[in-house]
N, C-alpha and C positions, 0 to 999 in steps of 0.2 A: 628597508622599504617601508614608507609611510602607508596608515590604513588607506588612505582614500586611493595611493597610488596601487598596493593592493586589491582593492576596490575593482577598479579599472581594468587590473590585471587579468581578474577573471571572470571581469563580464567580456571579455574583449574572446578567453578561450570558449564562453559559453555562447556566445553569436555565431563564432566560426562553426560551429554546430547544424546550428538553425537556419542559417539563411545563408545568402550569399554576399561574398568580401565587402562589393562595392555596398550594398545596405548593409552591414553590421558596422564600417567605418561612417557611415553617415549617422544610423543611432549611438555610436561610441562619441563620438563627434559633440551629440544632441546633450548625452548624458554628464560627459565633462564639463560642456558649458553650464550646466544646470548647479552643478555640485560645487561649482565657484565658491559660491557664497558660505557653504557647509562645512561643516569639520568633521569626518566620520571618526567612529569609535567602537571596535569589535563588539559585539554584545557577549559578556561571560556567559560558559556554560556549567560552571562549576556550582555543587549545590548551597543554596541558598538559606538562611536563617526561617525563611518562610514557609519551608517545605512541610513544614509542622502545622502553621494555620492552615495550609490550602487542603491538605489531607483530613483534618476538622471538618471543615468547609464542605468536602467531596460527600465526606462518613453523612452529613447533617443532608443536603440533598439526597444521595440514595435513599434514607430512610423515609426522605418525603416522597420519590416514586413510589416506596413499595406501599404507600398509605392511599395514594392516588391510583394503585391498582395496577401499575407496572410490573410485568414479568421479573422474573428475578436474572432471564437472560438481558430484558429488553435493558434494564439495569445496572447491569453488566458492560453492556454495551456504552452506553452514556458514562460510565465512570472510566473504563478504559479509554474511550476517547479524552474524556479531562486531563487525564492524570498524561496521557500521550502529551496533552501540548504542551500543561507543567513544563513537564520533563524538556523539549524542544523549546522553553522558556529560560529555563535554566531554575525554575521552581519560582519566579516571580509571583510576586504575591498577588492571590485572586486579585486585587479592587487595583491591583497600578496596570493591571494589561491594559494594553490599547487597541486599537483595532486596527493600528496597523503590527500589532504582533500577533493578532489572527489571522490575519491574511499574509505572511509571512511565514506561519505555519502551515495554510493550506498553500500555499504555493511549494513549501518543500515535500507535502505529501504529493503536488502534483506531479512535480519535477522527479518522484520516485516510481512514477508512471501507473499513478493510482486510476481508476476509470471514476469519470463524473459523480457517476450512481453513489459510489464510495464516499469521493469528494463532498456532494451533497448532504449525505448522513451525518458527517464527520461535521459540517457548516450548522446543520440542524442541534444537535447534541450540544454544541456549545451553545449558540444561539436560546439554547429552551434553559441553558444552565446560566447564562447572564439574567436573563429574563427573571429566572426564579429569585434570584441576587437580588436584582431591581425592586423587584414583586415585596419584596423581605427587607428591602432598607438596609441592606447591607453594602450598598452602594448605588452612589450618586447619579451613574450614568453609564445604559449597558453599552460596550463597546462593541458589540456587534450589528448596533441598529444602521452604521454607515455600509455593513457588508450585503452587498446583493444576491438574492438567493444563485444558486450554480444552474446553470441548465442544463437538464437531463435528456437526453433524445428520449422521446415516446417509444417503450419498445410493446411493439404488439405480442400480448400474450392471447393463447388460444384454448379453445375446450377441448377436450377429445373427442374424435370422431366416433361414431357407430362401428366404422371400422376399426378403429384403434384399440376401441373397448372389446371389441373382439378378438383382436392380438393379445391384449393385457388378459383375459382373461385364459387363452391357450395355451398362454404361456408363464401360467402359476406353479409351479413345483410341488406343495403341500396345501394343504386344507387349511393352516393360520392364513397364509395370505390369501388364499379364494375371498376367505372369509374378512379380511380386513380389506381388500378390495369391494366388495359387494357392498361394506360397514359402510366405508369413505363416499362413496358412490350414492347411497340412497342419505346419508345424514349432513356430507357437507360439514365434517368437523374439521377443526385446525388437529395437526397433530400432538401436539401438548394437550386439547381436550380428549381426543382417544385415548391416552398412555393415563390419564386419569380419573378415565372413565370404570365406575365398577357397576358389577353384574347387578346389586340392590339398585343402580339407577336407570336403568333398562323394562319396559314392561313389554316382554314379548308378545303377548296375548293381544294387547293395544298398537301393539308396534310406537310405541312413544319413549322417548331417550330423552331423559332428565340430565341434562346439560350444570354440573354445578362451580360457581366461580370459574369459568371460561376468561377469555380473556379480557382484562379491565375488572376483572374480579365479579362478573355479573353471570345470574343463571338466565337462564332460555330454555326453553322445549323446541326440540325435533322430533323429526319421525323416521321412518324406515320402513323398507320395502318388504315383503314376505321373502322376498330371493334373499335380502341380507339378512332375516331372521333364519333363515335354515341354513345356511352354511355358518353363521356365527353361535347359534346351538349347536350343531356337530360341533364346531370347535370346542366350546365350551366340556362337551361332554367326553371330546375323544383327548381332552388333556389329562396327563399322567398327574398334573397336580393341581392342586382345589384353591383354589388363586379368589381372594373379592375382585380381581380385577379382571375386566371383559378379554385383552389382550394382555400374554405376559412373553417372556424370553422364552428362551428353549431351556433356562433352570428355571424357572418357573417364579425371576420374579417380573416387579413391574417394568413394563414397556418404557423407555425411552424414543425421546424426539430423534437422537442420534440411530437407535436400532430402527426405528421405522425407516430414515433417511439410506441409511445399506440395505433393504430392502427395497427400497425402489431405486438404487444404483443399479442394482442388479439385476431387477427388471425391464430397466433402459439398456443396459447391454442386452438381452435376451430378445427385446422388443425391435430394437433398432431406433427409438426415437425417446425424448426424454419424457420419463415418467416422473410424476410427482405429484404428491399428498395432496399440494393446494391446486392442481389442476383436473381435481377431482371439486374441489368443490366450486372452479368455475364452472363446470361441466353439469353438474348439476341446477347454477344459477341460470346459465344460460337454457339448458332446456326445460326450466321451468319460467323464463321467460316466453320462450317458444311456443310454448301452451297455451300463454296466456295470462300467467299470476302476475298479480301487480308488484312492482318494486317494490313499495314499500313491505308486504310479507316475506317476500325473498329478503329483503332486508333483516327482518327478525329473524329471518332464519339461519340466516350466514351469521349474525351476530355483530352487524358493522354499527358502530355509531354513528357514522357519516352516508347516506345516500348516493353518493360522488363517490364513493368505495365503491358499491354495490352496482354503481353503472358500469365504473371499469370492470368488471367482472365476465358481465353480459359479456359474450362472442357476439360480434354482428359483421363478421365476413363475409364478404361479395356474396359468395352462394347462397351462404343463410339468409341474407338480403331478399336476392333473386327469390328462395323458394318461398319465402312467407308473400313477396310481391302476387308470382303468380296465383300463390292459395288465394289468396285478398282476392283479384280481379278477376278471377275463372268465374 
């Protein structure tokens, strides 16, 4: 069997799938006549002579995120996505992809029933990695500039309720997390700045948290509430071991992003509803929009480069709508 009749073959099983007979024989129909003129040719996936530059290539990018102030996950991230489509390439060499072998990638990761959100990250990561190519004269022309961004459904995220915050709090087991609930709550840190946070950068007295290389590699000052200065002193002082760091494990060393994340698994089972790190620090943005502070200090405080971060952030549901409405016009 010839490729193109190959071809054919099993686009003909993957319609039957998708639609119904009488339209999948009208687009097999469309697709035959098209390919007339064409001569297909398996693409090899067996590794390539290239695999050595593109991995070059990969090592010389990352080290420019981590100069540019990318996390060493976020980093991570964007190089396992590379090396992913390499690999799904057959190891083709950076400068010959085309952009229709991006889009021939993202369609196999859709077709593996990846969700948009994913999809779109995965679109982005390349996109910023041709870019930098571009940027660098390392080649002629990014091939991702034909690819149209993915669309993502808007999914509404929410702050916690007064009520909520008072389940979360009922429903703590020990004194570390009272304590790192009470922390998250008045400071509004990402959790990689709390697991990095130590006790020299803390001024109880002042209630002010010296925030250092946060994310994007930049510091900021926060503050904190007397409620989360007193549960996070007991903390401090009812620990069995003498840690620079404000939060540590239960061997006493530093905190991970990962041990904080089982931590508020856990509290989402206990709570009945999902808990989480960063929905502490919308909750905070949000009711100190509620007060009154202007975006842009909420902004320094969240730490966002972007003002369009710091919007998303705000809660402004019906209710909350309604009640600031009435407060206004009473």
């Amino acid at each position: 069997m010839c490729e193109k009749e190959q071809f054919i073959r099993n686009m003909k099983m993957r319609l039957a799938t998708m639609t119904d007979s009488e339209l999948a024989n009208d687009i097999l129909d469309m697709i035959v006549y098209e390919l007339q003129d064409y001569d297909l040719a398996k693409r090899s996936t067996e590794l390539v002579v290239y695999e050595q530059d593109n991995d070059k290539i990969i090592k010389s990018y990352v080290a420019c995120l981590g100069v540019e102030g990318k996390s060493k996950k976020t980093a991570y991230q964007y190089r396992a996505a590379i090396k992913r489509m390499f690999a799904f390439l057959g190891n083709k060499k950076y400068d010959k992809v085309t952009a229709y072998d991006i889009r021939a990638w993202l369609a196999s990761i859709k077709m593996s029933g990846c969700k948009n959100t994913t999809l779109s990250n995965y679109r982005n990561y390349i996109k910023a990695f041709y870019g930098w190519l571009y940027t660098e004269s390392l080649i002629e022309k990014n091939p991702c500039d034909p690819i149209k961004p993915i669309k993502v459904p808007e999914e509404e995220k929410h702050a916690f309720s007064s009520e909520e915050i008072d389940t979360i709090r009922s429903n703590c087991v020990s004194l570390g997390e009272r304590a790192l609930i009470e922390f998250s709550l008045a400071s509004g840190l990402r959790a990689a700045e709390i697991c990095n946070l130590k006790i020299e950068d803390v001024d109880f007295d002042k209630l002010i948290v010296h925030v250092k290389a946060g994310k994007g590699n930049k510091d900021r000052t926060v503050f904190i509430n007397p409620v989360a200065r007193k549960y996070v002193l007991k903390y401090i002082e009812d620990s069995k071991y003498k840690s620079v760091y404000v939060f540590t494990s239960k061997r006493g060393n530093k905190y991970s992003t990962s041990g904080f994340e089982r931590i508020m698994q856990k509290m989402t089972k206990r709570c009945g509803f999902h808990v989480h790190l960063h929905r502490f620090r919308r909750t905070l943005a949000s009711d100190l929009a509620r007060k009154g502070m202007p975006i842009q200090e909420i902004q320094k405080l969240l730490g966002h480069t972007s003002i369009e971060t710091t919007r998303k952030y705000i809660d402004t549901r019906t209710e909350s709508v309604e009640a600031s409405y009435r407060q206004y016009v009473a």
